[in-house]
VOLUMMAR-878864 format. One record per residue (C-alpha): residue in three letters; x, y, z. Coordinates in steps of 0.02 Angstrom, whole numbers, plus 50000, padded with zeros to 5 digits. Each point is the difference from the previous one (the first is absolute). Example, Ala and Ser with C-alpha at 12.3 -4.5 7.8 and 13.67 -1.06 7.14 Angstrom:
// VOLUMMAR-878864
Ala506154977550390Ser500695017249967
END
This chain:
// VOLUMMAR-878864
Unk500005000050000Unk500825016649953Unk499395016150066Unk499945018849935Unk499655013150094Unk499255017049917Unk499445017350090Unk498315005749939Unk499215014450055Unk501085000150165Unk499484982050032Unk501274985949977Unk499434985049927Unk500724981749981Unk499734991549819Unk500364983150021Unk499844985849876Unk499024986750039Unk499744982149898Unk498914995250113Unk498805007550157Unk500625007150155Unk500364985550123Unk498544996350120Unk500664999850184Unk497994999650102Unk499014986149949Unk498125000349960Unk500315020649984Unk498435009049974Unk499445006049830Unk500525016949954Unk498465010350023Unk498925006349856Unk498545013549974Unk498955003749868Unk499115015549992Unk500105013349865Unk501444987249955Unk501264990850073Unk500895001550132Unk501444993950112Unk499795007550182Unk501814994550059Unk501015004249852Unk498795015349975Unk500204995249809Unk498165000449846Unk500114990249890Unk499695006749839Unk498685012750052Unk499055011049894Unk499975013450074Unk501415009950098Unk500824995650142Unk501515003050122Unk501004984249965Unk499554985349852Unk500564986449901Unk499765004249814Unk500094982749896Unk499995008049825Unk499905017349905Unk498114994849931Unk498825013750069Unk498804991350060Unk501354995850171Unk501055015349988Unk499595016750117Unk501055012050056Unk500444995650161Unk501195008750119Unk501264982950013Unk499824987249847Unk500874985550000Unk500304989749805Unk501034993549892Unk501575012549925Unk499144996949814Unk498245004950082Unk500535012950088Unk500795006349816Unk498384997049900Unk499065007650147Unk501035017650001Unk499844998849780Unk498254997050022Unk499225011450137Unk501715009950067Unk499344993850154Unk501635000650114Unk500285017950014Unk500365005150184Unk499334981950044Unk501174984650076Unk500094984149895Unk500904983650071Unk500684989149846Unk500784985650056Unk500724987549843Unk499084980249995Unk500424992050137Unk500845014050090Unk499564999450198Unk499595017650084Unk499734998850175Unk498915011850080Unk498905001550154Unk500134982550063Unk499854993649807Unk500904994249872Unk499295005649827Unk500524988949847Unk499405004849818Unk499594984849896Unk499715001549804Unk498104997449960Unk499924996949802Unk498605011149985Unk500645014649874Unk501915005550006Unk500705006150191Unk498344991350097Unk500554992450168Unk499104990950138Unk500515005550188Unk500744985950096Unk499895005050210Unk500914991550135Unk499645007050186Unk501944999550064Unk499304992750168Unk499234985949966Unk500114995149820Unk498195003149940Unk499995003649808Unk498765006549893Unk499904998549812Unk499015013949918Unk499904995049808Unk499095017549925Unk499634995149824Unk501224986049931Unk499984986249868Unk501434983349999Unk499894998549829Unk501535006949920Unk499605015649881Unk500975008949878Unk500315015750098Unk499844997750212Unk501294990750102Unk499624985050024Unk498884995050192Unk500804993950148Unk499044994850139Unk500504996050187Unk499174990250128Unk499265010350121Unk498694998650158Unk498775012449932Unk499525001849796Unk499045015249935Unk499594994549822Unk499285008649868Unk498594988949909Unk499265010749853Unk499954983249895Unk499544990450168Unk498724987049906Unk500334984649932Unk499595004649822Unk501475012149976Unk501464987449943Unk500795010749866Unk500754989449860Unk501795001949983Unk500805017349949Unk500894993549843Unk498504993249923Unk498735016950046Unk501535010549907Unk499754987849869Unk498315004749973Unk500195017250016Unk501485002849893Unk498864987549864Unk498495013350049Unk501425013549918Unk500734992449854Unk498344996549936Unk499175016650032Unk501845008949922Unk499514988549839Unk498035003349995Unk500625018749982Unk499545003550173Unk500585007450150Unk500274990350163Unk499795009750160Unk500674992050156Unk499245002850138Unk500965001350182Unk500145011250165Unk501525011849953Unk501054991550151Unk500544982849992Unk498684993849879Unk500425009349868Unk502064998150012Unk499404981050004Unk499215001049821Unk501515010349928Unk501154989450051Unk498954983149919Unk499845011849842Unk501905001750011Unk500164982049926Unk498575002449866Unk501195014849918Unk498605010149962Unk500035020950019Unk499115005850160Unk498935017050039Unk499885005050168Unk498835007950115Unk500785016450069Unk499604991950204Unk500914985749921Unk501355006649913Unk500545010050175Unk499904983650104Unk500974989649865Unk501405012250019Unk500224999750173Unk499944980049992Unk501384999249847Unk501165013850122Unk499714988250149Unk500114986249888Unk501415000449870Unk500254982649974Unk498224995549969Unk499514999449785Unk498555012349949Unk499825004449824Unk500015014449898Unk498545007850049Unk498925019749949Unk498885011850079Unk498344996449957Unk499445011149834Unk498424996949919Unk500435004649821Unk501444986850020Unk499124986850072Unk499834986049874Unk501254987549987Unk500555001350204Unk499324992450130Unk499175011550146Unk500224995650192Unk498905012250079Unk499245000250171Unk498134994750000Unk499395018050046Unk500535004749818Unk499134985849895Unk498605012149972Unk500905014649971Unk499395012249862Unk501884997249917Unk499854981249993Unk497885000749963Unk500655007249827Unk501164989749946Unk498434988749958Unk501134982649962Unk500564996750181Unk499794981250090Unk500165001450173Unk500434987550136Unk500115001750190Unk501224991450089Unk499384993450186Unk499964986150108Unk497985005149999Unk500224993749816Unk499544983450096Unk498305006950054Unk498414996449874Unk499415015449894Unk501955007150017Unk499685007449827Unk498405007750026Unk500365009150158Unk501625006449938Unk499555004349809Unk501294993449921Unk500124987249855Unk501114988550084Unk500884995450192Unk501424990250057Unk500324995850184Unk501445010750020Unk500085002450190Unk501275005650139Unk499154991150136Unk500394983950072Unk498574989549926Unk499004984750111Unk501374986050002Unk501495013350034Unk499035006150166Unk499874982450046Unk501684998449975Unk500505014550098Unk499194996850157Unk500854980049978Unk501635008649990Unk499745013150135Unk499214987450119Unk499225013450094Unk498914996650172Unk498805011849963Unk499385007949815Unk499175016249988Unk499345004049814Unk499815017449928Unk499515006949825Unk498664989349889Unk499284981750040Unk500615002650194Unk498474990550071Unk500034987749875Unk501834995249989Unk500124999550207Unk498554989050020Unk500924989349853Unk501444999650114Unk499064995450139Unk499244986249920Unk502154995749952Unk500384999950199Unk500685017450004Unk499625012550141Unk499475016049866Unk498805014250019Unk499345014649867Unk500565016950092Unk498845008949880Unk498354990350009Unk498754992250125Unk501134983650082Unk501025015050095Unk499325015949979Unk501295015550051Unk501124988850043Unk501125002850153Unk501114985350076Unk500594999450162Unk501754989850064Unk498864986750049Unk498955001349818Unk498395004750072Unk499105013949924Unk499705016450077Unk498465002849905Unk498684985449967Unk500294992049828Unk498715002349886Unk499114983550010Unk499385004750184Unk501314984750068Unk501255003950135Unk501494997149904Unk500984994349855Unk500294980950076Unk497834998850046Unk499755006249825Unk501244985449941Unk499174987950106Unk498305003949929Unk500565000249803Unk500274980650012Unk498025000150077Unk498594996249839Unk499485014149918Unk498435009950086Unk498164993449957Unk498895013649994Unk498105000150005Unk499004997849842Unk499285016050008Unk501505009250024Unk500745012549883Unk501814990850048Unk499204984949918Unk499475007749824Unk501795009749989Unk500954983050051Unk498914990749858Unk500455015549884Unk501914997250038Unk499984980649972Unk498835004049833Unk501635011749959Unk501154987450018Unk499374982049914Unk499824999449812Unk499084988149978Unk498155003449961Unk499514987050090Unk500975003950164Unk499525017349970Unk498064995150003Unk500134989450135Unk500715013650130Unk498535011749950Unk498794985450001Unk500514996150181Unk499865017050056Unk498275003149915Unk499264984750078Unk500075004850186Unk499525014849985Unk498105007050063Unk498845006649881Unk500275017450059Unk501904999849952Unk499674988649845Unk499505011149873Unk501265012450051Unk501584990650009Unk499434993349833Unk500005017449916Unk501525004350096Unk500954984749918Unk499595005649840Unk500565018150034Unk498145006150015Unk499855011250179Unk498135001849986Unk498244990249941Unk499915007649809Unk498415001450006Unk499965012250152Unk500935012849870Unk500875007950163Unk501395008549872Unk501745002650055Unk500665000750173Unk500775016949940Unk501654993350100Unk501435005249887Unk501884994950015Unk500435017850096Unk498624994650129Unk500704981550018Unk501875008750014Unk499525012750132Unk499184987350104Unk501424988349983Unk501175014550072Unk498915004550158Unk499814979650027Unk501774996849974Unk500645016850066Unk501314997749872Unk500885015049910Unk499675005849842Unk501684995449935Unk499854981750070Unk498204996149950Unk500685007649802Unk501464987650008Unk498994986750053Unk498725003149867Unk501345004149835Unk501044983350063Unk498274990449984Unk498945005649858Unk498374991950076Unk498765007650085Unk499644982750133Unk501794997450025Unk500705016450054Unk498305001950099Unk500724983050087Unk501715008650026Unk499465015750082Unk498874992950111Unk501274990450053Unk500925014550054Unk498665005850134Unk500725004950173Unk499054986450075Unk499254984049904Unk498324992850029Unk500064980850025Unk499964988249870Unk498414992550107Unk498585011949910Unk498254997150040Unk499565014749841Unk498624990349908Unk499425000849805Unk498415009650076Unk501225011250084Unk501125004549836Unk498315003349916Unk499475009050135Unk501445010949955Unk499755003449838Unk498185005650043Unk500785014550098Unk501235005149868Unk498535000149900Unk498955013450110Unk501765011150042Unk499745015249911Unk501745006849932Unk501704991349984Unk500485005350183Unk498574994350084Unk500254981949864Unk501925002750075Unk499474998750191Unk498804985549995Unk501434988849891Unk501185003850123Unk499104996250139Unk499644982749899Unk501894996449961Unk500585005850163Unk499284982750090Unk500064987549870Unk501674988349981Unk501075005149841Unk499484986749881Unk498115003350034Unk500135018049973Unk501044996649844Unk498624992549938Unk498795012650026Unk500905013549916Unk500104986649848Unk497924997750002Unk500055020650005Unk501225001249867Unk499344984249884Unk501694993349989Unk499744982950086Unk501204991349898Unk499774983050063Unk499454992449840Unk497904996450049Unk499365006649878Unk497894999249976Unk500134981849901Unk501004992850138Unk498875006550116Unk498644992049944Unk500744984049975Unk500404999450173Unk498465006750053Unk499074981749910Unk501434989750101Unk499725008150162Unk498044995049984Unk499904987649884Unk499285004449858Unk500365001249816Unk501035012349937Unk498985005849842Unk498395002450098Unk501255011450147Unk500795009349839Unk498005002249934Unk499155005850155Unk501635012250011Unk499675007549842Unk498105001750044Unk500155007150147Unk501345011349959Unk500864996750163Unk501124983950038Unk499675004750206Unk498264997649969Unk500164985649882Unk501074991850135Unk498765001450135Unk498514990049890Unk501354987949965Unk500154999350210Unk498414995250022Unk499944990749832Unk498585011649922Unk500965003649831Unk498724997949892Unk499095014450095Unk501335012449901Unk498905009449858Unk500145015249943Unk499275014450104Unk499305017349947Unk501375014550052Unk501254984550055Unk501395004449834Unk500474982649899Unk501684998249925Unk499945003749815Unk500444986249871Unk501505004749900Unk500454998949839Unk501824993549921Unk500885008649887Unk500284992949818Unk500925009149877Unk499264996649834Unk498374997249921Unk500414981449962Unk500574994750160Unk498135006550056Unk499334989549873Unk500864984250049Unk499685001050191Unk498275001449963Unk499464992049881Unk501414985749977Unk499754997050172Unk501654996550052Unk500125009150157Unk497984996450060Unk500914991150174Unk499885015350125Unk500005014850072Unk501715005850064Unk499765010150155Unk501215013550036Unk500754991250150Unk500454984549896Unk498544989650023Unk498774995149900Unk497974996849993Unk499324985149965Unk499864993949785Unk499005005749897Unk498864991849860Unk500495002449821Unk499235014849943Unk500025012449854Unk498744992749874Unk498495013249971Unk498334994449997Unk500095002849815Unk501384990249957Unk501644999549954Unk501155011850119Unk499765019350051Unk501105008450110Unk498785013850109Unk501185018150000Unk499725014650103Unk501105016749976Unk501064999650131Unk499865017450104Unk501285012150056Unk498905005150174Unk500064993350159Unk499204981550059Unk498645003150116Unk498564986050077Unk498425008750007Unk498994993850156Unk498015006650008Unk498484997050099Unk498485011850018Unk500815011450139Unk501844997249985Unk501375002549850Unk501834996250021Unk501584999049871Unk501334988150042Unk501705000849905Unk500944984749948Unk500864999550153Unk498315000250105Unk500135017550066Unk498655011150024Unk499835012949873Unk498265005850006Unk500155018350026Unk501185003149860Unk498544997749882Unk498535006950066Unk499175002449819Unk500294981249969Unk499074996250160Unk498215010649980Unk500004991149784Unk500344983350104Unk498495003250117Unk498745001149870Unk500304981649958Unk498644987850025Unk501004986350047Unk500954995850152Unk501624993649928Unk501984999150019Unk500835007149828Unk501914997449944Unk500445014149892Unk501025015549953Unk500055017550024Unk500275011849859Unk500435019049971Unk498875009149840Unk500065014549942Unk498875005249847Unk499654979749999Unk501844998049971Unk500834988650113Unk501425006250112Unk501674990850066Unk500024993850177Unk501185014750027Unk498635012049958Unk498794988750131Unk501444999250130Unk499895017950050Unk498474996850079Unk500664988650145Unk500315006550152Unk498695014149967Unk498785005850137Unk499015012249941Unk499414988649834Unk498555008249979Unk500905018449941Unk501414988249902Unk499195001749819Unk498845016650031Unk501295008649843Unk500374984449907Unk499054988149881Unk500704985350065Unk498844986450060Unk500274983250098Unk499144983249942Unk499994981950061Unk500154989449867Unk499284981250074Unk500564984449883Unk499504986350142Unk498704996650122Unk500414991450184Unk498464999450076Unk498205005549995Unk498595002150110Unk500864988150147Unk500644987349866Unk501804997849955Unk500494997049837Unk501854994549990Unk499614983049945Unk499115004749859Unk500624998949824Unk500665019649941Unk498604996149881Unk498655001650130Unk500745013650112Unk499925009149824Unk498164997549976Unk499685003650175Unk501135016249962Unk498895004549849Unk498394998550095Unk500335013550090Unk499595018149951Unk501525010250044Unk499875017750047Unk500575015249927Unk501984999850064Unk500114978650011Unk500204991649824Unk500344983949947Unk501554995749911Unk500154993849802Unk499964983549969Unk500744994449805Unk500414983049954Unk501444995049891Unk500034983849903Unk501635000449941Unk501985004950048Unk500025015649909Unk498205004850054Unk500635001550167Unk501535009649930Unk498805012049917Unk499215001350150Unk501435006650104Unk500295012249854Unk498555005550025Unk499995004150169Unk501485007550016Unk499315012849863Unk498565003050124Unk501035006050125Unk500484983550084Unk501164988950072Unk499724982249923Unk498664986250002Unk499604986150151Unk499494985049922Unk498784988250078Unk499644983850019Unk497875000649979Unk499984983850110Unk500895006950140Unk499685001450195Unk500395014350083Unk501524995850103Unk500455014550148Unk501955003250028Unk500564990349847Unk500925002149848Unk499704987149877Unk499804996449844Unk498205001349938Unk500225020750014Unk501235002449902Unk500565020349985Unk500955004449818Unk500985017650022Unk501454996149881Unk501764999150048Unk501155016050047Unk498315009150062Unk500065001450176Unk500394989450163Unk499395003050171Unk501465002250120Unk500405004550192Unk501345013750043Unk501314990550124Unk501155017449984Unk499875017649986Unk501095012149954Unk500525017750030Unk499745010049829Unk501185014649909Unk499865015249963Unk498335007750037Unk499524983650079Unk501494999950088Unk498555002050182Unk498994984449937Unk500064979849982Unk499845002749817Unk500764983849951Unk499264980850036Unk500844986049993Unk498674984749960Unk499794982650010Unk498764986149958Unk499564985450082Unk500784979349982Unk498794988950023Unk500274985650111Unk501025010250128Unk499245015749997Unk501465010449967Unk500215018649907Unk501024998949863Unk500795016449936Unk499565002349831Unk500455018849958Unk500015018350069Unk498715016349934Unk500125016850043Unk498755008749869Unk498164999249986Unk499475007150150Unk499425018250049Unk500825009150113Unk498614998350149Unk500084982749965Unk501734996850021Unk499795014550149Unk498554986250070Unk501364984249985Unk501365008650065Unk499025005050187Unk499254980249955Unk501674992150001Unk500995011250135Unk498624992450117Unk500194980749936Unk501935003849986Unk500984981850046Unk501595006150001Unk501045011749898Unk501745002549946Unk500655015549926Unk498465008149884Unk499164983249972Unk498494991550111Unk499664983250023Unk498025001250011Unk498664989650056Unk499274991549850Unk498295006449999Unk499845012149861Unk499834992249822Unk500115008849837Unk499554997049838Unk501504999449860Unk500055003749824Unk501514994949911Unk500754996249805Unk500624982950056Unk500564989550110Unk501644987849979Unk501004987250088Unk501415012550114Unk501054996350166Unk499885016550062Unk498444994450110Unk499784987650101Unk498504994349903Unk501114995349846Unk499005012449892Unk500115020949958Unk498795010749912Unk500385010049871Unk499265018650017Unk498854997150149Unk498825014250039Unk498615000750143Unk498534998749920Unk498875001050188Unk499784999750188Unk499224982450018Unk498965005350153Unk498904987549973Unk501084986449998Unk501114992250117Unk501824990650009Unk499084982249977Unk499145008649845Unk501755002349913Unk500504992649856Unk501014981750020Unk501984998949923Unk499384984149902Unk498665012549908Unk501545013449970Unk501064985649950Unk498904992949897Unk499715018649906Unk501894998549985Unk500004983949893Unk501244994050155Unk499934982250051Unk499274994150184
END
């Protein structure tokens, strides 16, 4: 052992080199003590740990600025302490201790060792032995012990005590090995360099990005740089002069093509690099790992690039350190202790609810009651071996417990058999409602109770008075997440004092709830009562709350599923569940005659909305033809959740003979069910909302029928009996005064009917379209309700004459029907068959919005939008618009989406998916740049779908199939 001494700041100080710890002379010492609170802290050495905020003495791991503050002692690496003064000049008047690797300094009772992390270039871990007894901490900060091309390679020690840092703390993050991901990205170059493209690189402008220059290095190809880059790769080449980079630019526009641009991920949607029009991008993270990687960060490609130590290497760390006693910080800390529990391993989260504000005495009992209401860290170990808690039936525990195992099986089956077992023991009071809640539905439909009015502002402000979490905190929380139930899980977490895991808050109770956010008037008064709700329910349960407020369950139980294990909870058959569903327009209520085995009690009921049927798309006149009157798809109905009703007969033969195909224009208006009796008119939308009092006109015509009857129709904008566009019919949503709307206009509202559900106390849906026709035409219709045209085509090119014709009366295509066929609620099959031609328009949800330019530069002017995969429910980008709209439309989305804001980085939101639009576009063609495998050429917003919704949207197999791109 050699030793050097050094005078800093009047203070002398030993550096001694170590190969291994200090020698321990007191046996069984106790643990080094350790706080967390507004960071971490070590009483006895009076040392943070990488805090963020200032502070009198700290360890400073790396120069990233996410751990670096100006603190009035800082103790790092010599190269951090360099890239820290280049980066921030932050050591001005300000001491900074900079011991070499493995360099001892002995200090207050301590000796302090530096150990290289592998994170980025100058990282270190802080190695502590107390000098009296031989207790040694290990604090890792962020590390990784897979070699890179830039950092110094990890060393670990063993210690007593092991802080570890565990953003990739989940089994799923196993990051394939370095050589071949810098395969694939240098590939993800050379072929966008030969396509006559230009690759950007995405990567944090220290560490990351030094990482990527130096792999580009051995592809010889000339490099642009980022001007936050090009600093930082200085300082590392001065610092580094043995290490290879190549030749490498500033970053200039007009000189772009040909080079390859590393730029940090805050400039990928710069206005210099939006021009340059022939860019690929690709993001390089260990989130790469993580499903929709693409979609959330916008980029045509990822590569699990990462600087952390990845699952396997922070098992192997805490193997080689052989600590007594883990505490985990940053990420998965919950999940990765309680893994290492399960291992045998004394280990703790100091951020989350197993030891909450963590403080450790010498004897390792905490000064402040963990979270989980135990006495201490070795009761709370005791209890994890102990079976998981059972929880009553009706319990709210229970429903969010059978939404987490529904998360985590894929298998259908498994999937239905957790909500199946739930549903069954449940009373008929909670029944219906769980039901609906499963299937992302908060209230009965047919009470039309409208929004809760609870927006993602409300659900953040009552997080931060439950939580008592700063602003800063509850923003990091919610950025590192990107979901709405998660972070919601995180924060409450983080409450001064937990509530028990032992809940007795019931599915009545969480209803209960809602009923009172309901009645607050105003977003403070919605603020107080959430709070006071989140405030005394356990973390997972209020998690799931904010999800049911938010819509974003995410647990994959969707309405189909629902039903199906709604039959295999009571027994019955699945297409007579899925039937009394779709009559009833409710699956709660459907599930509670299927409780007391009274299904075939379900029948339509006047001013009780039924699904609509739905018609598939077909793109040209003879693929109509065939499926009608060739017969070959006369199987079933395809519901939009996957399943299907039960065969039908052959149909399609006219009483007349040989086949006609029955064509109606199809309408650019708004789908409405008409519901009368002799004292009472209500419109319905497709989506079974209540929009009565937008059409008050519609309402007194409807009265003066003589029939009492449920009508599924459209509504229509005229003016001088010409026919309008759904934009022209739009503006009158959201009206209240509807009676002064038109007082200086000429346009006029009618309901066009083209089917009858029931009449007089009958219900028709099992009659032939035939029938419901003739039932239809007996009726006399009043002055503002008409019936729709009915032509009939006996050929191919009839039908393509027809759609000609249409579309030179003003609309959008034909439907084709099948004469023969029963009215089926909810379903989209394939005896309505809808002909718009290809490249008109798709129906799409915005998953982003964007801060605009210029004079728009105030707005969210600019929507990212997706469509939906069938089978797993998933939005698939499929392009980005920015024209179409006026501006107090775009002024209405942009207050829309700042309240239903996910998450955001730099200018651009990640939104809640609940506001579709309706696309025009020149074509559409196979393209990587989504994550949907398809872009569209020239896409323009055509509408504001506000009468649709996200499960109305149009399906990737339709785009694909408009494409000419294989399944």
């Amino acid at each position: 052992m050699g030793t050097t001494v050094a005078i800093h700041e009047g203070k002398r100080i030993e550096f001694q080199k170590f190969l291994t710890p200090v020698p321990v002379s007191v046996p069984a010492p106790a643990h080094i003590k350790v706080h967390h609170a507004d960071g971490i802290y070590l009483p006895e050495p009076d040392l943070w740990l990488d805090p963020p905020f200032q502070k009198g003495r700290a360890f400073v791991s790396h120069a990233h600025s996410d751990h670096f503050a100006r603190h009035a002692q800082t103790i790092c690496s010599p190269v951090t302490r360099t890239l820290i003064e280049r980066r921030y000049g932050a050591f001005r008047n300000r001491e900074a201790i900079s011991p070499a690797y493995g360099d001892v300094v002995e200090e207050g009772g301590f000796a302090i060792r530096l150990l290289p992390a592998g994170h980025i270039y100058g990282s270190a871990m802080l190695h502590l032995t107390r000098l009296s007894d031989g207790a040694s901490l290990l604090y890792t900060g962020d590390f990784k012990l897979r070699q890179g091309l830039t950092a110094e390679p990890a060393e670990l020690l063993p210690a007593d005590t092991l802080i570890l840092e565990t953003t990739f703390g989940l089994p799923q993050f196993h990051f394939p090995p370095m050589a071949k991901i810098l395969e694939q990205m240098l590939r993800f170059v050379r072929e966008t360099l030969e396509d006559g493209g230009i690759p950007v690189l995405l990567g944090y402008s220290l560490g990351k990005a030094q990482e990527i220059i130096s792999a580009l290095h051995l592809a010889g190809v000339p490099v642009m740089l980022h001007e936050s880059i090009l600093k930082m790769t200085a300082a590392y080449r001065e610092l580094h002069p043995g290490h290879e980079f190549p030749e490498y630019e500033p970053f200039d526009p007009a000189q772009a093509h040909g080079h390859v641009l590393v730029l940090p991920p805050s400039a990928a949607r710069s206005q210099a690099v939006r021009r340059l029009k022939v860019c690929r991008t690709a993001m390089l993270s260990g989130w790469a790992l993580t499903p929709g990687a693409k979609y959330r960060y916008q980029v045509d490609e990822v590569f699990p690039l990462s600087d952390h130590a990845d699952y396997p290497e922070l098992i192997r760390c805490v193997e080689v350190v052989k600590p007594k006693v883990v505490y985990t910080v940053h990420g998965y800390t919950s999940e990765f202790a309680q893994d290492l529990r399960q291992r045998g391993w004394e280990a703790w989260s100091l951020v989350s609810d197993d030891q909450m504000e963590l403080s450790l005495s010498a004897d390792f009992v905490p000064t402040t009651t963990p979270a989980s209401g135990t006495a201490s860290p070795e009761v709370l170990h005791t209890t994890a071996e102990e079976p998981p808690k059972v929880h009553a039936p009706e319990s709210f525990a229970t429903w969010c417990v059978t939404c987490e195992r529904v998360a985590a099986d894929a298998s259908r089956l498994k999937k239905q058999e957790h909500l199946a077992a739930c549903l069954g023991a449940l009373r008929e009071e909670n029944l219906a409602t769980a039901a609906r809640w499963f299937s992302g539905l908060l209230d009965d439909p047919a009470a039309q109770t409208g929004p809760l009015q609870v927006g993602w502002s409300v659900i953040r402000r009552a997080l931060l008075q439950a939580s008592q979490l700063r602003e800063q905190e509850y923003r990091a929380i919610s950025r590192q997440q990107a979901d709405t139930g998660r972070t919601a899980f995180l924060v409450l977490q983080r409450r001064p004092s937990q509530v028990s895991d032992g809940s007795t808050i019931t599915i009545s109770d969480v209803a209960a709830i809602f009923r009172n956010l309901r009645a607050a008037r105003g977003p403070n008064e919605k603020a107080s009562v959430l709070q006071q709700a989140l405030k005394d329910m356990p973390a997972l349960e209020g998690s799931f709350l904010v999800r049911l407020l938010t819509g974003e369950l995410r647990v994959g139980s969707r309405e189909g599923l629902v039903e199906e294990a709604v039959a295999k909870a009571f027994n019955v058959e699945a297409d007579a569940l899925r039937e009394a569903a779709m009559l009833s327009g409710d699956i709660g209520r459907a599930a509670v005659l299927a409780s007391r085995d009274a299904l075939d009690e379900a029948q339509p009921t006047l001013f009780i909305p039924i699904k609509v049927m739905l018609a598939s798309p077909e793109e040209t006149a003879e693929d109509i033809w065939e499926r009608i009157c060739d017969g070959d798809a006369k199987t079933a109905d395809d519901g939009d959740d996957g399943s299907t009703a039960a065969p039908l007969k052959k149909q399609s033969t006219s009483p007349d003979g040989p086949c006609k195909v029955w064509l109606e224009d199809k309408f650019d208006g708004i789908r409405a069910q008409l519901h009368r009796s002799k004292d009472q008119v209500k419109i319905f939308t497709r989506d079974l909302k209540d929009f009565t009092d937008q059409f008050p006109e519609i309402v007194q015509s409807a009265h003066a029928l003589k029939e009492d009857v449920i009508l599924d129709g459209e509504l229509i904008a005229f003016s001088e009996n010409k026919k309008l566009t759904f934009h022209d019919l739009q503006k009158r949503l959201g009206r209240r005064d509807q009676g002064d709307l038109f007082v200086s206009s000429d346009i006029t509202v009618r309901y066009i009917a083209f089917d009858m559900l029931w009449k007089n106390g009958v219900g028709l849906l099992h009659e032939t379209l035939a029938t419901r026709r003739q039932h239809l035409e007996a009726m006399k219709m009043p002055s503002l309700l008409r019936r729709i045209a009915v032509t009939e085509a006996r050929s191919p090119e009839e039908v393509e004459d027809a759609f000609h014709a249409a579309r030179r009366n003003g609309n959008e295509g034909l439907i084709a029907k099948d004469r023969d066929s029963l009215y089926t609620p909810g379903r989209r099959g394939k005896t309505w068959l809808k002909l718009k031609k290809a490249f008109s328009t798709l129906d799409v949800v915005v998953v982003k919005a964007e801060q605009g330019h210029g004079k728009r530069s105030h707005v969210l002017s600019d929507y990212t939008f997706a469509v939906r995969e069938e089978g797993t429910g998933a939005l698939k980008v499929i392009g980005k618009a920015y024209s179409g709209l006026t501006d107090v439309e775009i002024e209405t989305l942009t207050e829309h989406f700042k309240e239903h804001t996910l998450s955001q980085r730099g200018h651009v939101r990640t939104v809640t998916p609940n506001v579709v639009l309706e696309i025009a576009f020149d074509s559409i063609q196979a393209s990587q740049r989504h994550d949907s495998g398809l872009a569209l050429r020239f896409p323009r917003i055509k509408a504001i779908r506000t009468d649709k919704t996200p499960a109305d949207i149009d399906t990737l197999a339709y785009a694909r199939k408009l494409a000419g791109v294989g399944q």
